[in-house]
C-alpha positions in Angstrom: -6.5 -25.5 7.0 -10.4 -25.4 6.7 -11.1 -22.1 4.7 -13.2 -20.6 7.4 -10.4 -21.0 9.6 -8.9 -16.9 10.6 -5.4 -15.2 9.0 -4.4 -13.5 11.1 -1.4 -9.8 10.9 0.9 -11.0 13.4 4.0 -9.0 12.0 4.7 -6.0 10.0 7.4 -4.3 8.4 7.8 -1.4 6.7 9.9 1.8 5.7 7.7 5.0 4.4 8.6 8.2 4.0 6.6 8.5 7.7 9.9 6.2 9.1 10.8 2.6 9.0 8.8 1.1 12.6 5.3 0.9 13.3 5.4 3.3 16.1 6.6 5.9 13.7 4.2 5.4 11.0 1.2 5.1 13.4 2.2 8.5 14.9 2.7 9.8 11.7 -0.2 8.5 9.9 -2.4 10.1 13.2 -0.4 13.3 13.7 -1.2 14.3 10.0 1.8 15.6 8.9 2.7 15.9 5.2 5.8 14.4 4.4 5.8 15.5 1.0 9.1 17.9 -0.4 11.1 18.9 -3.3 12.5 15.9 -5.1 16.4 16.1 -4.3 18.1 12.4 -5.8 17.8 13.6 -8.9 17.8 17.2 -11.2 14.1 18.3 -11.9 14.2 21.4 -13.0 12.8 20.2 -16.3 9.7 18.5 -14.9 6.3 20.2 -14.5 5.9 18.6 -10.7 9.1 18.3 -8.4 7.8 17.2 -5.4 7.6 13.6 -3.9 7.0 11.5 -0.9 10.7 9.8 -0.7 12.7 7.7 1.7 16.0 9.2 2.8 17.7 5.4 2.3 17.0 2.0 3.5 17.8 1.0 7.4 20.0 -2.3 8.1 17.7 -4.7 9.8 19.1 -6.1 12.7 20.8 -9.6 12.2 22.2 -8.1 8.5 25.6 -7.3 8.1 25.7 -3.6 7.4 28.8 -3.4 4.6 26.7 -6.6 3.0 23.9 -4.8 3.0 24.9 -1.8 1.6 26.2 -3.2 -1.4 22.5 -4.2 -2.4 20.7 -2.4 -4.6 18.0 -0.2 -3.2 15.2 -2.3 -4.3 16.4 -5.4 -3.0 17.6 -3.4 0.4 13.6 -2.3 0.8 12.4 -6.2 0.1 14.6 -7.8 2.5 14.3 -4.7 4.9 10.4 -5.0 5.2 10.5 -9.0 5.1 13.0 -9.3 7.5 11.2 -7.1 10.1 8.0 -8.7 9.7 9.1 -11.9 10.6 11.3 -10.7 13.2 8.3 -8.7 14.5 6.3 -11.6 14.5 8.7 -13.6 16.0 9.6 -16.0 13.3 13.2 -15.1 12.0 15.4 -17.7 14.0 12.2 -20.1 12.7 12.4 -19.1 9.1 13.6 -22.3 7.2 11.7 -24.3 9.6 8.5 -24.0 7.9 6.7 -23.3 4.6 7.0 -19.9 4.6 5.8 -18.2 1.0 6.1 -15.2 -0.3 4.0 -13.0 -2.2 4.9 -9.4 -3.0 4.5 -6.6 -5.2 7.1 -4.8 -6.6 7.4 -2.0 -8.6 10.3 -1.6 -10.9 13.7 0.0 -9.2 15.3 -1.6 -12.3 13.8 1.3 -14.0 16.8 3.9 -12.4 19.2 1.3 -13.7 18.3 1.6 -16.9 17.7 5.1 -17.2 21.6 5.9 -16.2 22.3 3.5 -18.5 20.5 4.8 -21.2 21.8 8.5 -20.4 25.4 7.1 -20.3 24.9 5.8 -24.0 23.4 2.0 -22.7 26.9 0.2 -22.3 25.5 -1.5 -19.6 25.5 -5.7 -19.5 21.8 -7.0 -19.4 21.3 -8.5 -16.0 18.8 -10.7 -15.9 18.3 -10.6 -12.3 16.6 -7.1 -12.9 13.3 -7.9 -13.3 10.6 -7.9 -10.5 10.3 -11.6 -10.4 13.9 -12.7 -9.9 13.9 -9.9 -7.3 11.0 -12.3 -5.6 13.3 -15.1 -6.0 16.6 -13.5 -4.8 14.9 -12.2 -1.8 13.8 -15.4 -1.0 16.9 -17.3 -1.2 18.3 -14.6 0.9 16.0 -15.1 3.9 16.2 -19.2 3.1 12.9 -19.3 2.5 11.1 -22.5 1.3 7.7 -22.1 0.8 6.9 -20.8 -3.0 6.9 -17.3 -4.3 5.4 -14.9 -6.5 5.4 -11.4 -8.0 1.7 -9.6 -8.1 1.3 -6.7 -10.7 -1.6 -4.7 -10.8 -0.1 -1.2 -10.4 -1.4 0.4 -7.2 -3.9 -2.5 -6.3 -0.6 -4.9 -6.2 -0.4 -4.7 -2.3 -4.1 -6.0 -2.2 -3.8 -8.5 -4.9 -1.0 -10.2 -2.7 -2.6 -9.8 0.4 -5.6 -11.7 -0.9 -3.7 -14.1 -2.4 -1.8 -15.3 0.5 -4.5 -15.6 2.2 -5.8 -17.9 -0.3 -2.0 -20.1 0.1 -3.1 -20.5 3.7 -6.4 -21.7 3.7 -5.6 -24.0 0.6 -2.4 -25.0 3.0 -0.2 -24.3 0.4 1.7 -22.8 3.3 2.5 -22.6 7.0 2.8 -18.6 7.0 3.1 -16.0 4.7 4.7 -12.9 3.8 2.9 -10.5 1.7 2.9 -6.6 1.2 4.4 -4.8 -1.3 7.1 -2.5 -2.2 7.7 0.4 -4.5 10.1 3.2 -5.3 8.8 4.6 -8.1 10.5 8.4 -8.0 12.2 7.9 -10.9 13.0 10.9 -14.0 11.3 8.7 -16.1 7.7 7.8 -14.3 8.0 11.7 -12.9 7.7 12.8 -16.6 5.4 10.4 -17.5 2.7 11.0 -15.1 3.6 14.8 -15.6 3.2 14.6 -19.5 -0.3 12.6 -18.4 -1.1 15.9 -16.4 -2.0 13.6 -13.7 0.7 14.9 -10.8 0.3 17.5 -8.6 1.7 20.7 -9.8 1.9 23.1 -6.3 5.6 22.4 -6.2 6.1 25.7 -4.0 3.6 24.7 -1.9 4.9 20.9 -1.5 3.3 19.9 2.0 -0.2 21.1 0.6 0.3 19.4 -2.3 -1.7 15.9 -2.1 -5.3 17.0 -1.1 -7.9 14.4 -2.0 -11.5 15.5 -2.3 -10.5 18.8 -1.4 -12.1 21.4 -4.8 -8.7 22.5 -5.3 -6.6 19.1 -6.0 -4.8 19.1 -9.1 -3.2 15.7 -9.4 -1.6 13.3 -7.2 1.9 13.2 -5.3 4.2 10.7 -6.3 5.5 8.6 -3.4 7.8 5.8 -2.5 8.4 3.0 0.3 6.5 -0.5 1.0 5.1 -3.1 3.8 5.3 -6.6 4.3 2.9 -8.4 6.4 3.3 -11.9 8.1 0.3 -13.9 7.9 -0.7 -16.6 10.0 -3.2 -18.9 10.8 -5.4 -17.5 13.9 -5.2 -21.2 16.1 -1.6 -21.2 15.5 -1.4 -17.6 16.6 -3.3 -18.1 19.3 -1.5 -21.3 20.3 1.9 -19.1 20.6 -0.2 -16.4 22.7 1.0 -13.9 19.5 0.1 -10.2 18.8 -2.5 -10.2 16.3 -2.8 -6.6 14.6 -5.9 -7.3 12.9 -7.6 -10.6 10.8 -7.8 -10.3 6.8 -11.8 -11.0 6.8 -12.1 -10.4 3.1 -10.7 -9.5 -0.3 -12.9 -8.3 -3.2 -11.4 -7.5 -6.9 -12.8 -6.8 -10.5 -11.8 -5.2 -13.3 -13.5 -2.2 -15.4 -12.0 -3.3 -19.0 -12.3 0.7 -19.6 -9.4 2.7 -19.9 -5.3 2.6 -18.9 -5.7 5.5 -16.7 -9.4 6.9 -16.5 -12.0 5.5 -14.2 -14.7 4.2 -16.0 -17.7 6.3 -15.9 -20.0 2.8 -15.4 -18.7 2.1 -11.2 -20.7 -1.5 -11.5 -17.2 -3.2 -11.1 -15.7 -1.4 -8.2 -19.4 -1.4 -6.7 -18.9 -5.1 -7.3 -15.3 -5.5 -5.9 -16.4 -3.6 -2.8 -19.4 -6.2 -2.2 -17.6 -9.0 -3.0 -15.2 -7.9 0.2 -17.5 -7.0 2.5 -19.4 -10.6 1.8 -16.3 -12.7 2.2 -16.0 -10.9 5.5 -19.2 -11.2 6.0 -19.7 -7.7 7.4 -23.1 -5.4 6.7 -22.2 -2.1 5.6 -23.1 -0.9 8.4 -20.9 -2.7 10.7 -17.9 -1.0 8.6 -15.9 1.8 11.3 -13.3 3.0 8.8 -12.9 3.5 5.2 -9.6 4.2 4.4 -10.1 5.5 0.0 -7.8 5.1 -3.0 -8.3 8.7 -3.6 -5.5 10.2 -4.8 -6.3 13.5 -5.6 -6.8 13.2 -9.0 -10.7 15.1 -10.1 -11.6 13.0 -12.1 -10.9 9.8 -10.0 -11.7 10.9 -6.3 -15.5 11.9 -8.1 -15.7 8.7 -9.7 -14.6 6.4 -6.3 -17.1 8.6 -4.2 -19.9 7.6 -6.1 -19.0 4.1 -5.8 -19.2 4.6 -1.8 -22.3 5.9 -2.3 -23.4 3.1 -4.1 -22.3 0.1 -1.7 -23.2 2.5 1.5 -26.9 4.0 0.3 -28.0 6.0 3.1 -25.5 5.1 5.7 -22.5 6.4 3.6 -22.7 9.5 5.9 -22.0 7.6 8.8 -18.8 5.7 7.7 -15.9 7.7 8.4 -13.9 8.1 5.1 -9.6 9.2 4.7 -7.3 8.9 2.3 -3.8 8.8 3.6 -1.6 9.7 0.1 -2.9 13.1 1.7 0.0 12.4 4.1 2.3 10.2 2.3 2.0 11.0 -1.4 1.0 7.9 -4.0 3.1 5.1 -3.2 2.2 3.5 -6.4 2.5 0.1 -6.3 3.3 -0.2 -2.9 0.0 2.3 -2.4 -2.5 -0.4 -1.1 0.3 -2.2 1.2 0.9 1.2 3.3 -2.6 2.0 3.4 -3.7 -1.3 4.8 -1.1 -0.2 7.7 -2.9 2.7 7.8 -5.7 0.5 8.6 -3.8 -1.5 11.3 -3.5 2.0 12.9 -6.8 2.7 13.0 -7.9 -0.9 14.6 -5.2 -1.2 17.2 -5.7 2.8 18.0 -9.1 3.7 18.0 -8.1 6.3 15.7 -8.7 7.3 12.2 -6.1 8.9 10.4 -7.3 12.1 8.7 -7.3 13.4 5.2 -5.3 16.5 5.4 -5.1 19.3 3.0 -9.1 18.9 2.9 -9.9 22.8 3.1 -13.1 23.0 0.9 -14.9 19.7 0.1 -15.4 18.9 -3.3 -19.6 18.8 -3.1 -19.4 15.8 -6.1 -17.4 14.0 -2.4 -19.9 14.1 -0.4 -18.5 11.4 2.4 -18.2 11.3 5.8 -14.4 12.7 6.0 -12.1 13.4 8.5 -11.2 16.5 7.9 -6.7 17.5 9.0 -7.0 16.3 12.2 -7.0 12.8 13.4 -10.7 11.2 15.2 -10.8 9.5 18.0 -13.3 6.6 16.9 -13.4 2.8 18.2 -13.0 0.7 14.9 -13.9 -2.9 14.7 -14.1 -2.9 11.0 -11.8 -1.2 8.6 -11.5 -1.5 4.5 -9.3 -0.5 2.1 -9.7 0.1 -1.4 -7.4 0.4 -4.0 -7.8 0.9 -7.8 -4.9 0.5 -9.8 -4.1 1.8 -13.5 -5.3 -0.3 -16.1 -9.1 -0.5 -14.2 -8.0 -2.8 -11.4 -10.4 -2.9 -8.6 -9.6 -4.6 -5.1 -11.3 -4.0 -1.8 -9.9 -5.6 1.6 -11.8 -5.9 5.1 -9.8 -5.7 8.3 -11.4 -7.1 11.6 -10.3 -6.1 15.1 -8.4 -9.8 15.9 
């Protein structure tokens, strides 16, 4: 496949705390509604923030048996779940083990519940070495028979990105005939809620749970932990078009640095998100100008929303107040690692609906934000162009471009 040559969206999965189709998520990305609430799987009376983004349980995909299915762990059930819609979305799961079909995910670490029971129950439990994120990869595929190879991504919440980018790269190299990418995450956990909490960086309005996650709004205190994932098929536009397929969108570009600062503060130098962000848009190659939708990392965090503004500013200059700018972990919480997946969805739903999904809880503008936002109510706006940034702990940077197909 000539490297030039489109990759194309042509099926998606998902299951968010928005709902588990496409049509759900859209309308819930564009109605704006907070699906934030009290954390209820586990007791957090102890915890300084109590609130989350969560997914009631996993749905059956169709074709699964549902007492099989059930017996899975939660982390596998979310993997298999996403993949399996994608591809029946696309219309490739009766096709599966026809063709090279890889897989590159993701995934946060479920295993960590496992092992917090055990440890509470006095860690009797047998090591299983399955519980790691890369056998997951592994077991997932030789579930859905895939053949193609496979691969775990872990760069905190730019993980989604990372894979994205990367299997685009396994299908120009044609290293594969498809590819499922995306990732998955669920991250509410006792231990990662106290450890954000003890780093002060969560959200603590937890009587006030729906106006919790407000992203460039003065008042944010922290960010909303969150849970759920996407998968996306991926697949070469002349075969797409060949099979008269439903293209969502094309991945134009993919951008990522690194700022070899800090574990969890931005770096105060933006050059290598500025740079990440460039890299993107000139792999696409798309001006800044021609950009219709910019959907932010912004988590609600102030030091980290100030810090990703100014690199806007940078890569925009004096069109920045033209680019419509949202971030959706207003709506959704912080998905964590399966943050960047969700939010390139987001992006879907902006293409396909000549919509922008708005950032809500944004009552009083920070003035250090100064963007173009959309302000608790979805725009109508035609987008051609949409990117996504995500910037993970640890100072990793991605940026991806998303063209109307």
């Amino acid at each position: 496949m000539s490297q030039r040559t489109a990759v194309w969206i042509t099926g998606v999965g998902a299951v968010t705390p928005l709902g588990s189709t496409y049509e759900a998520i859209a309308q819930g990305f564009l109605a704006g509604r907070s699906v934030v609430r009290p954390v209820s799987s586990f007791d957090v009376s102890q915890h300084p923030s109590r609130i989350a983004g969560q997914i009631p349980q996993v749905p059956c995909p169709r074709g699964w048996d549902e007492a099989s299915f059930a017996r899975l762990d939660r982390m596998e059930q979310l993997v298999l779940c996403c993949c399996t819609n994608a591809l029946q979305n696309a219309g490739y799961w009766e096709r599966r083990q026809e063709l090279r079909i890889g897989l590159v995910l993701g995934a946060g670490a479920e295993w960590l519940k496992v092992w917090e029971d055990d440890a509470f129950r006095g860690g009797t439990r047998i090591y299983e070495p399955e519980r790691d994120t890369e056998s997951l990869i592994h077991v997932a595929q030789r579930k859905l028979g895939l053949t193609g190879p496979a691969v775990s991504v872990s760069a905190a919440c730019a993980s989604g990105n990372y894979a994205i980018a990367l299997a685009r790269r396994w299908l120009e190299m044609g290293w594969v005939d498809l590819c499922l990418t995306g990732a998955c995450d669920l991250g509410v956990t006792p231990l990662s809620l106290a450890g954000f909490g003890n780093l002060r960086a969560l959200s603590r309005r937890n009587d006030q749970p729906e106006a919790a996650s407000r992203p460039f709004d003065r008042g944010r205190d922290g960010f909303v932990m969150g849970e759920g994932g996407a998968v996306f098929l991926l697949e070469p536009a002349p075969l797409a078009r060949k099979r008269s397929a439903h293209a969502y969108a094309e991945v134009a570009g993919c951008g990522a640095s690194s700022d070899a600062f800090h574990m969890v503060i931005p770096s105060p130098h933006p050059e290598p998100a500025i740079a990440a962000m460039r890299q993107a848009l000139a792999d696409a190659q798309v001006d800044p100008g021609a950009v219709g939708y910019i959907n932010a990392h912004a988590t609600g965090t102030p030091v980290g929303d100030v810090a990703e503004a100014r690199v806007l500013q940078a890569v925009f200059g004096a069109t920045v107040h033209a680019v419509p700018v949202s971030s959706t972990k207003s709506i959704t919480g912080h998905l964590l690692t399966a943050a960047a997946a969700v939010e390139a969805l987001a992006c879907l739903v902006a293409l396909e609906r000549h919509a922008l999904p708005p950032t809500i809880n944004l009552d009083d503008p920070d003035p250090e934000c100064d963007l173009c936002h959309v302000p608790n109510q979805a725009r109508p706006h035609k987008v051609r162009v949409a990117v996504s940034n995500s910037f993970g702990f640890g100072g990793s940077n991605t940026c991806l471009v998303l063209k109307a197909a």
